[in-house]
MARKOL-205775 format. One record per residue (C-alpha): residue in three letters; x, y, z. Coordinates in Angstrom, 3 decimals, m for minus. Example, Ala and Ser with C-alpha at 12.3 -4.5 7.8 and 13.67 -1.06 7.14 Angstrom:
BEGIN
<"ALA",<12.300,m4.500,7.800>>
<"SER",<13.670,m1.060,7.140>>
This chain:
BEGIN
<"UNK",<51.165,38.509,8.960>>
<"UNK",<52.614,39.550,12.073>>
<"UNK",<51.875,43.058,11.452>>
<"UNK",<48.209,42.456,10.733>>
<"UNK",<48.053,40.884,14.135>>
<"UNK",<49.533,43.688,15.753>>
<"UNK",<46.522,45.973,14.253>>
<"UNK",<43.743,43.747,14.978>>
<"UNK",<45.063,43.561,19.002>>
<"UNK",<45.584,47.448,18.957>>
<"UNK",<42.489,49.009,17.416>>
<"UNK",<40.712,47.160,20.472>>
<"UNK",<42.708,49.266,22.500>>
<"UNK",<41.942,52.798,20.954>>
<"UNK",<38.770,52.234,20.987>>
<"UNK",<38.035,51.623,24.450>>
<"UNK",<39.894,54.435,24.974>>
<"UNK",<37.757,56.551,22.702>>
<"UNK",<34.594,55.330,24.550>>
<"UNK",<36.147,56.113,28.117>>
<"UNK",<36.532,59.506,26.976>>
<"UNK",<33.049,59.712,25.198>>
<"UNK",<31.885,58.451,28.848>>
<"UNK",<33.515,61.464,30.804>>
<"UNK",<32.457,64.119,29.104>>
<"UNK",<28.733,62.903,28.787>>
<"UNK",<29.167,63.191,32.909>>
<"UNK",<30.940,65.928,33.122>>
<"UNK",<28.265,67.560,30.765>>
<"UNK",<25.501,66.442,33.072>>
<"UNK",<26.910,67.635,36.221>>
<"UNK",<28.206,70.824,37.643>>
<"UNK",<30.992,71.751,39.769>>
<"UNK",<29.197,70.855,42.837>>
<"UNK",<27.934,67.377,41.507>>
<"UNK",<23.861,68.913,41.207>>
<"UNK",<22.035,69.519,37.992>>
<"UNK",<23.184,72.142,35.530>>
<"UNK",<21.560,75.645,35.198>>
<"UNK",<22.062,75.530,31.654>>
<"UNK",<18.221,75.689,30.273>>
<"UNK",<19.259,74.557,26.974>>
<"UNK",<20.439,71.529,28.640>>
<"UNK",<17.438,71.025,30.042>>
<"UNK",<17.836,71.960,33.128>>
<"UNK",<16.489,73.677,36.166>>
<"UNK",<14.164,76.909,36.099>>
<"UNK",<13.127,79.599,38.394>>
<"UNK",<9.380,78.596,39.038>>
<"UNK",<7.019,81.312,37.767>>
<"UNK",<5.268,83.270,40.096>>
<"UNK",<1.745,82.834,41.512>>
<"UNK",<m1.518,84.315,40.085>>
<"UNK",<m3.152,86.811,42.079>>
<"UNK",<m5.688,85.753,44.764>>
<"UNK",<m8.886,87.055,42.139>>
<"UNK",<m9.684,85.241,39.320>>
<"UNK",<m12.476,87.366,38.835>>
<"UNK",<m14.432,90.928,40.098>>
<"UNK",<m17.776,91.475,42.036>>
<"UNK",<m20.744,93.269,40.343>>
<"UNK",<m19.817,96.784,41.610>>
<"UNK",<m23.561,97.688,41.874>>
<"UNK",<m24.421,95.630,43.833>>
<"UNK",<m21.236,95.240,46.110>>
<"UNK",<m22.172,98.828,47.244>>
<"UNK",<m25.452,98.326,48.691>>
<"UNK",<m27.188,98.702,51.522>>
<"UNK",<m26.504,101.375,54.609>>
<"UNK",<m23.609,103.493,53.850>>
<"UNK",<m25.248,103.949,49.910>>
<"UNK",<m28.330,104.939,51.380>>
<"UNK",<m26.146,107.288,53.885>>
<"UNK",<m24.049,109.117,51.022>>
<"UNK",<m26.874,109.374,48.539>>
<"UNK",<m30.128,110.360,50.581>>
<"UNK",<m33.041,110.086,48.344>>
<"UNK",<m35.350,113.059,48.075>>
<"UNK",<m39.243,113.143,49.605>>
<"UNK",<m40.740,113.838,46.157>>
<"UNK",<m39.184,110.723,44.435>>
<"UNK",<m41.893,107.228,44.836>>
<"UNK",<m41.106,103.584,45.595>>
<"UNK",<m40.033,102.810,41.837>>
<"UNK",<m37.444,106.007,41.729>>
<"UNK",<m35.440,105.295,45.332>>
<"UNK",<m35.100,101.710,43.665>>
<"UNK",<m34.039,102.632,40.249>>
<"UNK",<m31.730,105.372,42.032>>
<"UNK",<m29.771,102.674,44.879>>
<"UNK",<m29.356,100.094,41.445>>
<"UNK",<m26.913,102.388,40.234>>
<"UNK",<m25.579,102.392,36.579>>
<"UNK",<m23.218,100.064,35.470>>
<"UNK",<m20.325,101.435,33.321>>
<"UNK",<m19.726,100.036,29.938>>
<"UNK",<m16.831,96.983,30.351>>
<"UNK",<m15.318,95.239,27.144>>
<"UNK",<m14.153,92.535,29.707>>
<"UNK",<m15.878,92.030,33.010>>
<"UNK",<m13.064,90.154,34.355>>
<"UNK",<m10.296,93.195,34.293>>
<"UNK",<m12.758,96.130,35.065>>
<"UNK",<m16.022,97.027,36.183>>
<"UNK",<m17.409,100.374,37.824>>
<"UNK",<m20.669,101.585,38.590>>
<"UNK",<m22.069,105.147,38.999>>
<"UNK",<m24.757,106.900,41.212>>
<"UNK",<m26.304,110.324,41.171>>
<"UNK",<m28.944,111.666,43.612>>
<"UNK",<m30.400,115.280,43.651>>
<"UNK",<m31.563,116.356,46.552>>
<"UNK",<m32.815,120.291,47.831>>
<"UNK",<m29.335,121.166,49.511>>
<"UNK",<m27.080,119.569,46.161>>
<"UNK",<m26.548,117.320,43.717>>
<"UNK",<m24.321,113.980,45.290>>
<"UNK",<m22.346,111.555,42.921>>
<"UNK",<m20.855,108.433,43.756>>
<"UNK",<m18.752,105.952,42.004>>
<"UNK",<m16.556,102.829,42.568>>
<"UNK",<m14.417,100.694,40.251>>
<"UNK",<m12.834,97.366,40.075>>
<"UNK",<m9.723,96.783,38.418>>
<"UNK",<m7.670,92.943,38.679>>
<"UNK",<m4.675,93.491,37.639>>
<"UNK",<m2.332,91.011,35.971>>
<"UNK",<1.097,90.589,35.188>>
<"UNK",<1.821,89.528,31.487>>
<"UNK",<5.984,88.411,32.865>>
<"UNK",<5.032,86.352,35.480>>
<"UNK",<8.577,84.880,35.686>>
<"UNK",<9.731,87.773,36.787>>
<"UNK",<6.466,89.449,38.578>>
<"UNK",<3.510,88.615,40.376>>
<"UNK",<0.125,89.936,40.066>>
<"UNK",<m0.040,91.234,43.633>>
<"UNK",<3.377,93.116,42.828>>
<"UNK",<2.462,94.348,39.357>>
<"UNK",<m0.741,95.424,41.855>>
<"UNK",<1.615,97.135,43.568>>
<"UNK",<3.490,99.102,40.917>>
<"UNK",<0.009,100.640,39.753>>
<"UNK",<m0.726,101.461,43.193>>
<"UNK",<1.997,103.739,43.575>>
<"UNK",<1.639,105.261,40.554>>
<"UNK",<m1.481,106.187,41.355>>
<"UNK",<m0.455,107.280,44.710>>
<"UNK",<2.215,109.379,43.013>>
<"UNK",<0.104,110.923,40.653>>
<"UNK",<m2.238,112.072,43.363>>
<"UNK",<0.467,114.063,44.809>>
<"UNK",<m0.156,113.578,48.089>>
<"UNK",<1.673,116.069,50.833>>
<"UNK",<4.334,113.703,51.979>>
<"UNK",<5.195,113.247,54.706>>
<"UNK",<1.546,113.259,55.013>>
<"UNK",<m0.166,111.776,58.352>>
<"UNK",<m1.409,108.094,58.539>>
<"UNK",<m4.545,107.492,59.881>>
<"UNK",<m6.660,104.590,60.270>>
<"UNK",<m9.527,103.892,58.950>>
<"UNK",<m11.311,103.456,62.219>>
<"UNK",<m9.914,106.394,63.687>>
<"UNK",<m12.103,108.774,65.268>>
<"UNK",<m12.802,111.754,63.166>>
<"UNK",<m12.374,114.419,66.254>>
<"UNK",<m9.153,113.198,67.166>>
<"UNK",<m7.146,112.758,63.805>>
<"UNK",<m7.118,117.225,63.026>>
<"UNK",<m5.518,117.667,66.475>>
<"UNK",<m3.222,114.562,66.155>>
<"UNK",<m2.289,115.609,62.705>>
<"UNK",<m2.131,119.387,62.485>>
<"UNK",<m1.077,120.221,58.891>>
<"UNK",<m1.775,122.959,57.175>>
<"UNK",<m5.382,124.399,57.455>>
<"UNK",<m5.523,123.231,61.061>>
<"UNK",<m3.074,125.735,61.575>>
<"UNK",<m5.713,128.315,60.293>>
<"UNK",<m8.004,127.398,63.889>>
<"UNK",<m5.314,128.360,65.966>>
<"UNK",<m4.766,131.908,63.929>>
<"UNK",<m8.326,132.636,64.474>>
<"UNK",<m8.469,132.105,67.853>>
<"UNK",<m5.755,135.074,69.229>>
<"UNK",<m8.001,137.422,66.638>>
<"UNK",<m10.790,137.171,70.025>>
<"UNK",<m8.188,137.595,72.641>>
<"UNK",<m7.258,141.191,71.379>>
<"UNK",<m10.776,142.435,72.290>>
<"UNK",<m11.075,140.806,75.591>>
<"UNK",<m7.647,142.997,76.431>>
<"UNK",<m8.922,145.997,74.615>>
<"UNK",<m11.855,146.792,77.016>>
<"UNK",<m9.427,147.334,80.242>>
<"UNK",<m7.418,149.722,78.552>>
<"UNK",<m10.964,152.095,77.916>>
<"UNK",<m11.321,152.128,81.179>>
<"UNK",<m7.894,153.634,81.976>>
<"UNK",<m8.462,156.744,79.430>>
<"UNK",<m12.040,157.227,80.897>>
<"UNK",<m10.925,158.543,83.974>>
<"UNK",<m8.260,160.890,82.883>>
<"UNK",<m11.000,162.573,79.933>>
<"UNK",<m13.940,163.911,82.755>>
<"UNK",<m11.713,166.508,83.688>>
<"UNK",<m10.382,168.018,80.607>>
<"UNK",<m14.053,167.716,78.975>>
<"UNK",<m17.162,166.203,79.565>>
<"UNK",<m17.711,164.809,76.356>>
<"UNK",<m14.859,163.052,76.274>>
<"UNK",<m16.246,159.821,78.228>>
<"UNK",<m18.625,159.382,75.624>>
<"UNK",<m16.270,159.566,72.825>>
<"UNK",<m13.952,156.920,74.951>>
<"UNK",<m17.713,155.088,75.505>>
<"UNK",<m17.817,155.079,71.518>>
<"UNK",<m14.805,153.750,70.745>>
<"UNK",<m15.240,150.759,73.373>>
<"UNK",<m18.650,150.073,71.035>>
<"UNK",<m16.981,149.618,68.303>>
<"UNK",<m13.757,147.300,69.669>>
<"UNK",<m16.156,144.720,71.025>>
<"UNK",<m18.696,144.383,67.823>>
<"UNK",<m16.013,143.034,66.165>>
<"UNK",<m15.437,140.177,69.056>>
<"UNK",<m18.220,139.109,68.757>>
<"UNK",<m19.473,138.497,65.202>>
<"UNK",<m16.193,136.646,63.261>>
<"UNK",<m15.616,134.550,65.743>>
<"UNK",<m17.539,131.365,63.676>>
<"UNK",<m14.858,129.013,63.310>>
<"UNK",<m14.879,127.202,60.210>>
<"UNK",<m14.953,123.062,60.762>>
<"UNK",<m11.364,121.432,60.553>>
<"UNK",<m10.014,120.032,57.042>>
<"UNK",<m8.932,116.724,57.322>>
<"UNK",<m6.752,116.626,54.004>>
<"UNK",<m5.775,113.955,51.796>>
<"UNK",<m3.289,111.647,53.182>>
<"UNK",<m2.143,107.808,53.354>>
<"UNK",<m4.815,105.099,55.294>>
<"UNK",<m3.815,102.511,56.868>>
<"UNK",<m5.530,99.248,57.722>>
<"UNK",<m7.717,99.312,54.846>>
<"UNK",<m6.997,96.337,52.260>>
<"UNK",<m3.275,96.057,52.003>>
<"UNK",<m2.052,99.663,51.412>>
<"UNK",<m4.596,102.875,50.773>>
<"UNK",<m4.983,106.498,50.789>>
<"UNK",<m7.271,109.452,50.588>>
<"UNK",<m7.044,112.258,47.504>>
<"UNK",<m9.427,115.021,48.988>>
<"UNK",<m10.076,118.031,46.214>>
<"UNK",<m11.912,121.020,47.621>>
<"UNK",<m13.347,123.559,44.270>>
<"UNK",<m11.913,126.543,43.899>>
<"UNK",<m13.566,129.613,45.990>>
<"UNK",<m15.908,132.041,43.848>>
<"UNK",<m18.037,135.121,45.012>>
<"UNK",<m20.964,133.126,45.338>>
<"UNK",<m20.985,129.945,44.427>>
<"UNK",<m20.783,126.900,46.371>>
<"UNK",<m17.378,124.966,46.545>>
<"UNK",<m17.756,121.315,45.477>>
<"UNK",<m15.575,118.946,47.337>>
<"UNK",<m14.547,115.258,45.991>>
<"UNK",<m13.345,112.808,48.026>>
<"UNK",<m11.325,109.632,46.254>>
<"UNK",<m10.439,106.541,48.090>>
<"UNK",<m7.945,103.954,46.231>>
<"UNK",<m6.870,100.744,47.804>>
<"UNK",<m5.475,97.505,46.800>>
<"UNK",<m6.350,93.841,48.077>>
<"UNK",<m4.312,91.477,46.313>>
<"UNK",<m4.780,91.774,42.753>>
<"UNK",<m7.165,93.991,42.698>>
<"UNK",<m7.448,98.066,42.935>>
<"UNK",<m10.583,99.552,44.405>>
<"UNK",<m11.410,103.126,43.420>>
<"UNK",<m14.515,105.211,45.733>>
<"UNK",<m15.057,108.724,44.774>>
<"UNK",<m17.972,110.769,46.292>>
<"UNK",<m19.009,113.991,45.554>>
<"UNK",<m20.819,116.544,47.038>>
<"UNK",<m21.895,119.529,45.088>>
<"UNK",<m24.249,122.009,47.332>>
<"UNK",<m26.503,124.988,46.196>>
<"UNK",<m26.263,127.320,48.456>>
<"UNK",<m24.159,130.298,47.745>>
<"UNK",<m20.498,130.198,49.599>>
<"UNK",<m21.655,126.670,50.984>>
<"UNK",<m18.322,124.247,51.640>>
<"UNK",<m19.033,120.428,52.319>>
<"UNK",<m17.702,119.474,55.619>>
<"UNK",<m14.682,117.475,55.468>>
<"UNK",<m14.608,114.985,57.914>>
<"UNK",<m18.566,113.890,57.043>>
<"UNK",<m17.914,113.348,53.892>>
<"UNK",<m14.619,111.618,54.288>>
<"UNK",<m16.276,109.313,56.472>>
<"UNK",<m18.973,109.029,54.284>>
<"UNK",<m16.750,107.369,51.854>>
<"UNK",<m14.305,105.819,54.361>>
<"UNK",<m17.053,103.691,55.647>>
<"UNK",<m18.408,102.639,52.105>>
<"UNK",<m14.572,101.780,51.413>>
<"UNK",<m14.509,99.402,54.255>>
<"UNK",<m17.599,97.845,53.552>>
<"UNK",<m16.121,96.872,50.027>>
<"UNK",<m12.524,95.525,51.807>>
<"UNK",<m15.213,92.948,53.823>>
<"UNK",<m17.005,91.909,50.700>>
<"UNK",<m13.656,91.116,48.701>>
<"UNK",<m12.463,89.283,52.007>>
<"UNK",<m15.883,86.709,51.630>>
């Protein structure tokens, strides 16, 4: 009897112990070593938040974001064409989208005497599919510079901005055709020198003949013929190169056809920028008729430049 009493007062014992123990871990299970929440998701516990969606939800109608002034400056509509033509021709034609919210473009095409001009500009939102990891503006980002890196741009390139004055940013960024200006420039000075040094032989050649002088006469004939009629100098190239102050990050991909006898040279100039989520892609075009006829480069950059920053305004309504 006295045994069973001993039991019945022990068990008590062992199991309060057991509990106490139960009790501790449970805490110690619930806390870390610094006394805050555990890491340990399958405890249920605390997360990195995921990041945030991109500022656009959605994408303009490209046709009509690109409307008004600087369309009607880079596509000039013929005098033949009536009311109904100009109107169908500034509506533009939208390209084919399976989902309007991801990517739109629209395309223009106006032939006029002196060429044929095409224009087009595309939408694209981009969104990140890990967004615990990445955001849509930095998933932006990574397409960008692909992009960028595909267009193979001359780097270091110069960095202009948008608003720049065309005059100013070939002599503040001399690459490598505006090095061609200043090699066509000493091809004048020769001649200017030349003409002294006739002189010099003319009086020495009356005495030993007298039709020497005009043989010294004919030679001066020819030497300044030639300063005179290649001394055209060709408008400066503006190149492709990285923009700045247009949307968050931008650049310029300028193509220039390659030369033939007598064909025109077609030059295409592509501006890609991001805002946000979203990529923005201008391309214009300018094909002349005229035989050896080149497109100017800083018109038509600005051309586009100025249609690009038209469409940075309407994103930032």
């Amino acid at each position: 009897m006295e045994r069973k009493t001993v039991r019945r007062r022990v068990l008590p014992g062992i199991a309060m112990l057991t509990a106490i123990a139960a009790a501790v871990t449970g805490l110690s299970g619930c806390t870390d070593g610094n006394g805050g929440g555990t890491n340990d998701p399958k405890n249920g516990g605390s997360t990195a938040a995921p990041a945030q969606p991109g500022k656009y939800r959605s994408l303009p109608q490209p046709c009509k974001a690109a409307d008004g002034k600087p369309l009607r400056a880079m596509l000039p509509a013929a005098d033949s064409l009536t009311t109904e033509a100009r109107e169908r021709l500034y509506e533009g034609i939208a390209d084919a989208s399976y989902d309007g919210d991801r990517h739109v473009g629209c395309r223009w095409n106006s032939q006029v005497p002196e060429g044929t001009l095409l224009l087009s500009v595309n939408f694209e939102r981009v969104v990140s599919y890990d967004r615990a990891t990445t955001s849509d503006d930095e998933k932006a980002h990574e397409v960008y510079v692909n992009r960028l890196t595909a267009a193979q741009l001359p780097f270091p390139g110069p960095v202009t901005t948008p608003g720049g004055t065309p005059g100013g940013t070939p002599g503040a960024n001399p690459g490598t055709t505006p090095g061609a200006n200043p090699g066509a420039n000493p091809a004048p000075n020769p001649p200017a020198t030349a003409p002294p040094a006739a002189p010099s032989t003319a009086p020495s050649a009356p005495p030993a003949s007298g039709p020497a002088a005009p043989s010294a006469s004919g030679s001066g004939a020819p030497s300044g013929s030639p300063s005179g009629s290649p001394s055209p100098s060709a408008p400066p190239e503006l190149g492709s190169r990285v923009l700045e102050g247009l949307g968050d990050e931008a650049y310029l991909d300028d193509k220039l056809s390659a030369a033939g006898a007598t064909a025109a040279r077609a030059r295409t100039v592509r501006i890609v920028f991001r805002t946000s989520n979203v990529i923005v892609t201008v391309e214009y075009s300018v094909q002349p008729t005229g035989p050896g006829s080149v497109p100017p480069s800083t018109e038509t950059q600005d051309k586009a430049r100025v249609l690009a920053e038209a469409l940075v305004e309407r994103f930032s309504d």
